[in-house]
Biopython code that builds the backbone (N, CA, C, O; Angstrom):
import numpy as np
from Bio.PDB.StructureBuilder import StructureBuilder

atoms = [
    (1, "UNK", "N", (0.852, -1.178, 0.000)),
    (1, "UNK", "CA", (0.000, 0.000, 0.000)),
    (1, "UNK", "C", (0.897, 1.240, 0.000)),
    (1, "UNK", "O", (1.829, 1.186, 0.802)),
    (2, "UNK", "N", (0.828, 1.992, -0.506)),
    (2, "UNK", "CA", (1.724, 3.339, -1.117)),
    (2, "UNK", "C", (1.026, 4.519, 0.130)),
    (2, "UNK", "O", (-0.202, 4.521, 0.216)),
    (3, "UNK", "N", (1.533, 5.132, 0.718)),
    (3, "UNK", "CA", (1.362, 6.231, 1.499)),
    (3, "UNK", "C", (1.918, 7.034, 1.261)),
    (3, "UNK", "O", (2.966, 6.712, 0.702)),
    (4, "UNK", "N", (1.705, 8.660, 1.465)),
    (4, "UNK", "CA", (2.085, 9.838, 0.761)),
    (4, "UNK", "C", (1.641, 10.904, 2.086)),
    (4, "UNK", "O", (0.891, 10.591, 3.011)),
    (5, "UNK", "N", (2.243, 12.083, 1.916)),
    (5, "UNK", "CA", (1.862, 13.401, 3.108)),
    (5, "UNK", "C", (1.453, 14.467, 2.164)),
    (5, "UNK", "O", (2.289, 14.738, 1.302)),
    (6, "UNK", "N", (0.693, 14.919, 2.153)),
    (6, "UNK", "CA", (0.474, 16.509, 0.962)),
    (6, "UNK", "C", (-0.641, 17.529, 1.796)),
    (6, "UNK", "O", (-0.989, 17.343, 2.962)),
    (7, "UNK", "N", (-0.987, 18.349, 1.150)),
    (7, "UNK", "CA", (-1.567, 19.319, 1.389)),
    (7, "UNK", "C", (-2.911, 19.616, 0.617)),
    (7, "UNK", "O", (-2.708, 19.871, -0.570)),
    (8, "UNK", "N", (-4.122, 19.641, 0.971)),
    (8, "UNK", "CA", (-5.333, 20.067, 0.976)),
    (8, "UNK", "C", (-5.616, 21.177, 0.040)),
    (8, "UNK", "O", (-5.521, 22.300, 0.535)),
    (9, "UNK", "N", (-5.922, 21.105, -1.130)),
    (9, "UNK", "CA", (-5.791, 22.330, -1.780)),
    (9, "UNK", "C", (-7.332, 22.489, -2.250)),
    (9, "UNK", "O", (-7.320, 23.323, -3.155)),
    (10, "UNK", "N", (-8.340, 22.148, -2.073)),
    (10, "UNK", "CA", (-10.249, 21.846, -2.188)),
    (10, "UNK", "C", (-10.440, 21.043, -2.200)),
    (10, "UNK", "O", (-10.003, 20.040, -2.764)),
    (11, "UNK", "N", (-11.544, 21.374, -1.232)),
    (11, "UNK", "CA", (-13.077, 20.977, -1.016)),
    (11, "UNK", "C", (-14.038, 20.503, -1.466)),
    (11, "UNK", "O", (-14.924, 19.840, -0.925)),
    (12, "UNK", "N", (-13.812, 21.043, -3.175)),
    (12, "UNK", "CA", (-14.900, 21.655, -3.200)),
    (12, "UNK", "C", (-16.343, 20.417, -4.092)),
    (12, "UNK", "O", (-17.285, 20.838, -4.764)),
    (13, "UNK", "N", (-16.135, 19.380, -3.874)),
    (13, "UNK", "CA", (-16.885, 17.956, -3.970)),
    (13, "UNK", "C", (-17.218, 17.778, -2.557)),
    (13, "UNK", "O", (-16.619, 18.196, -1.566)),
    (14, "UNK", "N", (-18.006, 17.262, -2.625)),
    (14, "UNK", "CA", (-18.688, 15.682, -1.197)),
    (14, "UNK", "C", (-17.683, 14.819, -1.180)),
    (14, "UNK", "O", (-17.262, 14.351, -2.238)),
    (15, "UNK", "N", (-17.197, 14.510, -0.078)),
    (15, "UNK", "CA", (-16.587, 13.444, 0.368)),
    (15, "UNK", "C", (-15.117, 13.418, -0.537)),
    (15, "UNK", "O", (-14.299, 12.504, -0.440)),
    (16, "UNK", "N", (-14.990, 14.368, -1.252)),
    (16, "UNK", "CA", (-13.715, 14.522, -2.208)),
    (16, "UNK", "C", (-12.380, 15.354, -1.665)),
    (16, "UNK", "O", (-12.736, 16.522, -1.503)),
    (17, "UNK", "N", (-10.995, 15.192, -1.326)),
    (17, "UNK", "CA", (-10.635, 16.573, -1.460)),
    (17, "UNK", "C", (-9.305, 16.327, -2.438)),
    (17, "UNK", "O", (-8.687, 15.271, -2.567)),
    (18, "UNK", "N", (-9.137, 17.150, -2.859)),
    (18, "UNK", "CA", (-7.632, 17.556, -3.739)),
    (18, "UNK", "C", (-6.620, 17.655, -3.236)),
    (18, "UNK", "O", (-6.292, 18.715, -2.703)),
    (19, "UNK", "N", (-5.803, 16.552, -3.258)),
    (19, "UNK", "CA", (-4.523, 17.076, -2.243)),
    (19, "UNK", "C", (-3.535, 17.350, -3.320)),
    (19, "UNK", "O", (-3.667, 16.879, -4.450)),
    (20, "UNK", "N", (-2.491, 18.156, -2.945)),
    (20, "UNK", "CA", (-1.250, 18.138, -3.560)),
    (20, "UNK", "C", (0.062, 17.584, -2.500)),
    (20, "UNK", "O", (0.265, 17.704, -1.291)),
    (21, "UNK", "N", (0.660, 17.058, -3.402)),
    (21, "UNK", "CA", (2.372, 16.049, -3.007)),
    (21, "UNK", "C", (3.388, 16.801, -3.833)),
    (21, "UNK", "O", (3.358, 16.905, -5.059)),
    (22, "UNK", "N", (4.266, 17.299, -3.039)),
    (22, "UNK", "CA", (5.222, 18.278, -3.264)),
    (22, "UNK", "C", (6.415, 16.651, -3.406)),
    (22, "UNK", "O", (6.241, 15.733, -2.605)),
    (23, "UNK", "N", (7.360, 16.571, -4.335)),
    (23, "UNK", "CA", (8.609, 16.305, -4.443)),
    (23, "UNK", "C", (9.798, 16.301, -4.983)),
    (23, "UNK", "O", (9.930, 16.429, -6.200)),
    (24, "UNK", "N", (10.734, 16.168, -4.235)),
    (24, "UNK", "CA", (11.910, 16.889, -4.284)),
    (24, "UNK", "C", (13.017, 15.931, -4.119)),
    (24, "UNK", "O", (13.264, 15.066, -3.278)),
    (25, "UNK", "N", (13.847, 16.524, -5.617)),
    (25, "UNK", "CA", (14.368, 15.487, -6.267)),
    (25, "UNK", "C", (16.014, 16.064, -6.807)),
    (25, "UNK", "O", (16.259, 17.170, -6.324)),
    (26, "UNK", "N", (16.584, 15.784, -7.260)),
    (26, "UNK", "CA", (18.105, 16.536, -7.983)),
    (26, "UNK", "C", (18.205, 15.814, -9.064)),
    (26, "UNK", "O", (18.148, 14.595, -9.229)),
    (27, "UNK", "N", (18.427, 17.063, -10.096)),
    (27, "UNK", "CA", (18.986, 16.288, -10.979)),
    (27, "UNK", "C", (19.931, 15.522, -11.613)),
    (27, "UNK", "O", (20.732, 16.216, -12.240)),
    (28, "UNK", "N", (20.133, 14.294, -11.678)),
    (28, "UNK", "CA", (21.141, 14.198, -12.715)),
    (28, "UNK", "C", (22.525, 14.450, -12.941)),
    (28, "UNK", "O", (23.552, 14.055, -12.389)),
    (29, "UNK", "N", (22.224, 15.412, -14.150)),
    (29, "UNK", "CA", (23.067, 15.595, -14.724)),
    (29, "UNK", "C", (23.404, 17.104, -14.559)),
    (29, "UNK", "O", (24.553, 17.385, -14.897)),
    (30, "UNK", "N", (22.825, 17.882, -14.219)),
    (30, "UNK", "CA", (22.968, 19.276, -13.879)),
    (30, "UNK", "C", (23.105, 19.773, -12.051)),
    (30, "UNK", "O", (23.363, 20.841, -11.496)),
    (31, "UNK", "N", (22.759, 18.277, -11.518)),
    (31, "UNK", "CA", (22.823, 18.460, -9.675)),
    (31, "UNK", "C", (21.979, 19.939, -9.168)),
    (31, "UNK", "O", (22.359, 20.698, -8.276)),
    (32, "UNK", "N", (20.620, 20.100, -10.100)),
    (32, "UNK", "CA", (20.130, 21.041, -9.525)),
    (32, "UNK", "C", (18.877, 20.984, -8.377)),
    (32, "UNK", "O", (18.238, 20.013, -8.782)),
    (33, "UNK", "N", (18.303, 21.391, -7.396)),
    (33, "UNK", "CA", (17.369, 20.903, -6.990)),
    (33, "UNK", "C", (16.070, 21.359, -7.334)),
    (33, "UNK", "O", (15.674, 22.519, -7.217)),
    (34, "UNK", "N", (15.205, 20.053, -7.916)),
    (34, "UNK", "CA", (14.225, 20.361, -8.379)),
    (34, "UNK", "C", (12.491, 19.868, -7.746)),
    (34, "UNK", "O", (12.330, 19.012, -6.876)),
    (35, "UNK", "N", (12.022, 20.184, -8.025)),
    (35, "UNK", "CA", (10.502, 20.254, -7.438)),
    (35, "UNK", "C", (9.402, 20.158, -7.641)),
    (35, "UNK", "O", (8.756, 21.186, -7.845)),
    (36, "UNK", "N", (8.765, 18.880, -7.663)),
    (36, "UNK", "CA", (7.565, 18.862, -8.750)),
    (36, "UNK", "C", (6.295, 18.235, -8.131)),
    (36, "UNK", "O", (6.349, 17.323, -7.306)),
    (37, "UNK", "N", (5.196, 18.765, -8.566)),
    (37, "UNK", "CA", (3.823, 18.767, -7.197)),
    (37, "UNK", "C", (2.680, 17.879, -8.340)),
    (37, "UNK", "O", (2.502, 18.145, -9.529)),
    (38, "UNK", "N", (1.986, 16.718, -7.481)),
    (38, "UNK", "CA", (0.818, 16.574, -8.075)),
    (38, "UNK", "C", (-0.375, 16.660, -7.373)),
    (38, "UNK", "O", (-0.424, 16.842, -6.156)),
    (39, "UNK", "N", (-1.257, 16.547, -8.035)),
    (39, "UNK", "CA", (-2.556, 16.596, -7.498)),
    (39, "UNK", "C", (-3.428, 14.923, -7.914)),
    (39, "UNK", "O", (-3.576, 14.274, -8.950)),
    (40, "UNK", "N", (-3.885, 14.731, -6.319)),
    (40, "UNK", "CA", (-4.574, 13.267, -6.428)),
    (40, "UNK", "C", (-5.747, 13.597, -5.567)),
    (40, "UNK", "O", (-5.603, 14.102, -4.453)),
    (41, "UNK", "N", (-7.102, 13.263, -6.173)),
    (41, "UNK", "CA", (-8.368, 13.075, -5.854)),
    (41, "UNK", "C", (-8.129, 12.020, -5.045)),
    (41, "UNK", "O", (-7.525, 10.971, -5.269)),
    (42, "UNK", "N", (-8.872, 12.567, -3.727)),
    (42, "UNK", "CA", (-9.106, 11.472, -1.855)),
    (42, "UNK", "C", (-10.010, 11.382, -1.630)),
    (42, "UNK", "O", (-10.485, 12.515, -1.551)),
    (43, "UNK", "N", (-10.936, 10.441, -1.371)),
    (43, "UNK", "CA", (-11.881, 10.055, -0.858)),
    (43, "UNK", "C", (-11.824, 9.965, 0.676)),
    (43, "UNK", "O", (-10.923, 9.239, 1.094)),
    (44, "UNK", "N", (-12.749, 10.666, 1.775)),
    (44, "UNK", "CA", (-12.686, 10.364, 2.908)),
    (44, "UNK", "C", (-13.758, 10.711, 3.144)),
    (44, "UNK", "O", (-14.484, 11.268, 2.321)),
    (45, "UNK", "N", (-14.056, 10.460, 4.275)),
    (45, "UNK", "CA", (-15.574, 10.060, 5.096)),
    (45, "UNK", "C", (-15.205, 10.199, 6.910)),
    (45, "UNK", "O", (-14.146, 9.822, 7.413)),
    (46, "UNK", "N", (-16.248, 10.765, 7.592)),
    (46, "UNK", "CA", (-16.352, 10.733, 9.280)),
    (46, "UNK", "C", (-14.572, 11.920, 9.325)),
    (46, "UNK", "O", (-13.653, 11.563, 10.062)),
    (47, "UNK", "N", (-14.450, 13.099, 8.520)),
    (47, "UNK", "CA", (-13.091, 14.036, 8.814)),
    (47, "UNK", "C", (-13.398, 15.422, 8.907)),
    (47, "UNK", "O", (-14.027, 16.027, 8.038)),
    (48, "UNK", "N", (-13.026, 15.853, 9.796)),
    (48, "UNK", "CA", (-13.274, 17.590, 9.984)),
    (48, "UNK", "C", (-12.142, 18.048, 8.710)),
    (48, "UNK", "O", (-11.032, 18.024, 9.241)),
    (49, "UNK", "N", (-12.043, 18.339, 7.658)),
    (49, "UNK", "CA", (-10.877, 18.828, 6.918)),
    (49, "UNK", "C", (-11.139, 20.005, 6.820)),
    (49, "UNK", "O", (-12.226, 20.264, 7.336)),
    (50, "UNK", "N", (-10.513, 21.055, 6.284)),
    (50, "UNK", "CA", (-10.182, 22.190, 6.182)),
    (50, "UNK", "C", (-9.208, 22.428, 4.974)),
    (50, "UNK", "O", (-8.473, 21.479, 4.701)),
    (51, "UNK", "N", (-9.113, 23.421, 4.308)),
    (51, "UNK", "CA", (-7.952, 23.626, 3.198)),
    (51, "UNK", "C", (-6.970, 24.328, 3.581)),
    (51, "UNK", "O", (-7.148, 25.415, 4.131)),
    (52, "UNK", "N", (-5.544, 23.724, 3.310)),
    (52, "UNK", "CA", (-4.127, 23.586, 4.172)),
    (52, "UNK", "C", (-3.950, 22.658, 4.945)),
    (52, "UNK", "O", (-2.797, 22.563, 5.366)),
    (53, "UNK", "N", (-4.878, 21.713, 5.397)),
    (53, "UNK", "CA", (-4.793, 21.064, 6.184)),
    (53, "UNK", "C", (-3.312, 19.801, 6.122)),
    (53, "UNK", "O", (-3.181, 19.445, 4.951)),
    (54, "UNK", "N", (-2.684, 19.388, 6.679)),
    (54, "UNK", "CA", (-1.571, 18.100, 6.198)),
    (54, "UNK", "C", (-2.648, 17.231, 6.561)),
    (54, "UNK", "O", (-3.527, 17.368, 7.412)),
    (55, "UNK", "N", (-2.373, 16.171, 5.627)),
    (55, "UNK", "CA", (-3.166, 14.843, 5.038)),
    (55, "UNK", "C", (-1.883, 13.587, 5.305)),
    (55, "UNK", "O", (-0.687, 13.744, 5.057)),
    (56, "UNK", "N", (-2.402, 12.594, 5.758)),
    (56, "UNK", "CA", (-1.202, 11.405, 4.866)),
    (56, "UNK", "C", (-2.887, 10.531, 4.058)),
    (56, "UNK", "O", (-4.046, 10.407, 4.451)),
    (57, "UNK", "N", (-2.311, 10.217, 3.114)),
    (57, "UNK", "CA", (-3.019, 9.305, 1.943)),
    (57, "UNK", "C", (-2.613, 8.151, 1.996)),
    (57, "UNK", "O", (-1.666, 7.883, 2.736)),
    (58, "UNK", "N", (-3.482, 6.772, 0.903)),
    (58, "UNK", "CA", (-3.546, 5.926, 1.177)),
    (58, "UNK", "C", (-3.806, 5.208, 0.012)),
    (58, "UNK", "O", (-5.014, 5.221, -0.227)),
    (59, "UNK", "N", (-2.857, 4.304, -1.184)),
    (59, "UNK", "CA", (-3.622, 3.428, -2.047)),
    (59, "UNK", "C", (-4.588, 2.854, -1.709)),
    (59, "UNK", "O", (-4.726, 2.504, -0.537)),
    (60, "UNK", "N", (-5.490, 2.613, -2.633)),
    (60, "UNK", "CA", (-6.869, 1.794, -2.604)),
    (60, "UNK", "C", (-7.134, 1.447, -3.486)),
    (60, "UNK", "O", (-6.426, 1.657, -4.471)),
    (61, "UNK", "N", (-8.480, 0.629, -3.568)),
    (61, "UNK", "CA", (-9.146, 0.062, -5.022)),
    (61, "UNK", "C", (-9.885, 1.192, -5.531)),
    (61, "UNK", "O", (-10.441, 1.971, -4.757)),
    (62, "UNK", "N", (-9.928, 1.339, -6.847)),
    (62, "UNK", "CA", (-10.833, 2.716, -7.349)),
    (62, "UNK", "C", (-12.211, 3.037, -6.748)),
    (62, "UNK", "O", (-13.281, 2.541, -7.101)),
    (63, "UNK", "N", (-12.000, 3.994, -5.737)),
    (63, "UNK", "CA", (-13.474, 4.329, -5.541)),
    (63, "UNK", "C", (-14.573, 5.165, -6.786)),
    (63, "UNK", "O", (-15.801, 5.117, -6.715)),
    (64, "UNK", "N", (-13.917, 5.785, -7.712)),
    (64, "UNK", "CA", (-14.444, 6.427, -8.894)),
    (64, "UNK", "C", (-13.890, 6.038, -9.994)),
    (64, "UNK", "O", (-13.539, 4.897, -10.293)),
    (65, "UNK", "N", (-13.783, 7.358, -10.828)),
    (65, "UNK", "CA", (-13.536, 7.305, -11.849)),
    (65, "UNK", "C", (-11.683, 7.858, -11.733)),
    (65, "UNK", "O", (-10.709, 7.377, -12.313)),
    (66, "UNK", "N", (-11.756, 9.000, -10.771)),
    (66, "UNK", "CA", (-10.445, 9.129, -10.457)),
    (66, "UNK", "C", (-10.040, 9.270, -9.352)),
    (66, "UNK", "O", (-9.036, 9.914, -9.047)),
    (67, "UNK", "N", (-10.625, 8.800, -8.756)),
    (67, "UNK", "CA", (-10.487, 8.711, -7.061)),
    (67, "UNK", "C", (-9.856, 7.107, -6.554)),
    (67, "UNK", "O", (-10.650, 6.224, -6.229)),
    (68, "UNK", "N", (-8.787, 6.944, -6.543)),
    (68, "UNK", "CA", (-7.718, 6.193, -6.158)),
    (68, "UNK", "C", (-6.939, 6.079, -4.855)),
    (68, "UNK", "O", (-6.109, 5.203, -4.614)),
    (69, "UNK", "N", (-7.349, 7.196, -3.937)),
    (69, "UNK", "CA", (-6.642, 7.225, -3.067)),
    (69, "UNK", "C", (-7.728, 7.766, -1.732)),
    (69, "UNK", "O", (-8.795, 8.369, -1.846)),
    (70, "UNK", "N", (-7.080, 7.348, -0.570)),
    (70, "UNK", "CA", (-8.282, 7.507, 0.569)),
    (70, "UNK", "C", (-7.132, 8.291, 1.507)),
    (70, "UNK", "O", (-5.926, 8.063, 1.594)),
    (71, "UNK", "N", (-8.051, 9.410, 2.251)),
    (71, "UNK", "CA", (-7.230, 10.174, 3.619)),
    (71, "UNK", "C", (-7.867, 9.296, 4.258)),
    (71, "UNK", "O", (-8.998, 8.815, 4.329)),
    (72, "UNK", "N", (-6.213, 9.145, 4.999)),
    (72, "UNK", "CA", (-5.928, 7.960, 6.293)),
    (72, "UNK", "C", (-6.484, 9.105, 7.740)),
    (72, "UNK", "O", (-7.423, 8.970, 8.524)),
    (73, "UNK", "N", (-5.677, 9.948, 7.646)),
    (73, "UNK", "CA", (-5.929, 10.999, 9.015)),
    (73, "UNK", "C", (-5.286, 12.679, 8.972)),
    (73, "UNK", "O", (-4.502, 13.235, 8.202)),
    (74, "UNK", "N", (-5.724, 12.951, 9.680)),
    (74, "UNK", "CA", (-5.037, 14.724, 9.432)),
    (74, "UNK", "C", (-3.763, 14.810, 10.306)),
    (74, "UNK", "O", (-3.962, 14.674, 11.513)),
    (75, "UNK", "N", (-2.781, 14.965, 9.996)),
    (75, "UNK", "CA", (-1.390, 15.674, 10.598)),
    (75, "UNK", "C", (-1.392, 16.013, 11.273)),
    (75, "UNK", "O", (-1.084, 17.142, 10.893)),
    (76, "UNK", "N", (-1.550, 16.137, 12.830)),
    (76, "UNK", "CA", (-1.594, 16.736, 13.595)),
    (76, "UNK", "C", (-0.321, 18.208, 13.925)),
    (76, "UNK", "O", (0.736, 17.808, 14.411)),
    (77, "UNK", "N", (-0.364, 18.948, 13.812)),
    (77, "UNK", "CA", (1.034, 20.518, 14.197)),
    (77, "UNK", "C", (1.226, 19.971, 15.744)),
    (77, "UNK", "O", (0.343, 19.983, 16.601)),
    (78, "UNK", "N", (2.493, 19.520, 15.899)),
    (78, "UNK", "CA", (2.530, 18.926, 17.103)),
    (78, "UNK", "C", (4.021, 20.212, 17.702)),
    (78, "UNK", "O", (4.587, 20.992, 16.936)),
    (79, "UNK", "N", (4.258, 20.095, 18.886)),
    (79, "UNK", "CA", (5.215, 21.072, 19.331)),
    (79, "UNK", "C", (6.400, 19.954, 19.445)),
    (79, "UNK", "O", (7.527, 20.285, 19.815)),
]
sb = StructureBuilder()
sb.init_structure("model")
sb.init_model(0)
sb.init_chain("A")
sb.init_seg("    ")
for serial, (resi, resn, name, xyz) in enumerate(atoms, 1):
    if name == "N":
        sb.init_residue(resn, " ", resi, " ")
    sb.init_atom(name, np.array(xyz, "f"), 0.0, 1.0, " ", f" {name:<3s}", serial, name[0])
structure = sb.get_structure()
């Protein structure tokens, strides 16, 4: 099962949210550092979310059409 941490970027579906996964990588052949973000449709259910929120995600069996992935729980900002 593939797990991931990203960030909450809408709402704006039922039971849907948009996360984005920031990663960070070097290149190659030029040793530069580079940075590249996607966006994956989450299915979750019974979550107070909010946008910004930290997410970790979760492979699954297709709940839709592009909904592939389920929020496990919210990140807690811990001290």
């Amino acid at each position: 099962m593939k797990t991931l941490t990203g960030t909450i970027i809408a709402l704006s579906t039922p039971q849907t949210a948009k996360v984005s996964i920031a990663h960070q990588w070097q290149h190659p052949l030029y040793k530069k550092s580079v940075m590249r973000t996607k966006n994956y449709a989450c299915h979750y259910t019974d979550l107070q979310l909010a946008v910004g929120d930290q997410v970790h995600i979760a492979s699954c069996k297709p709940v839709s059409k592009t909904k592939h992935f389920i929020v496990v729980n919210k990140v807690e900002a811990g001290v």
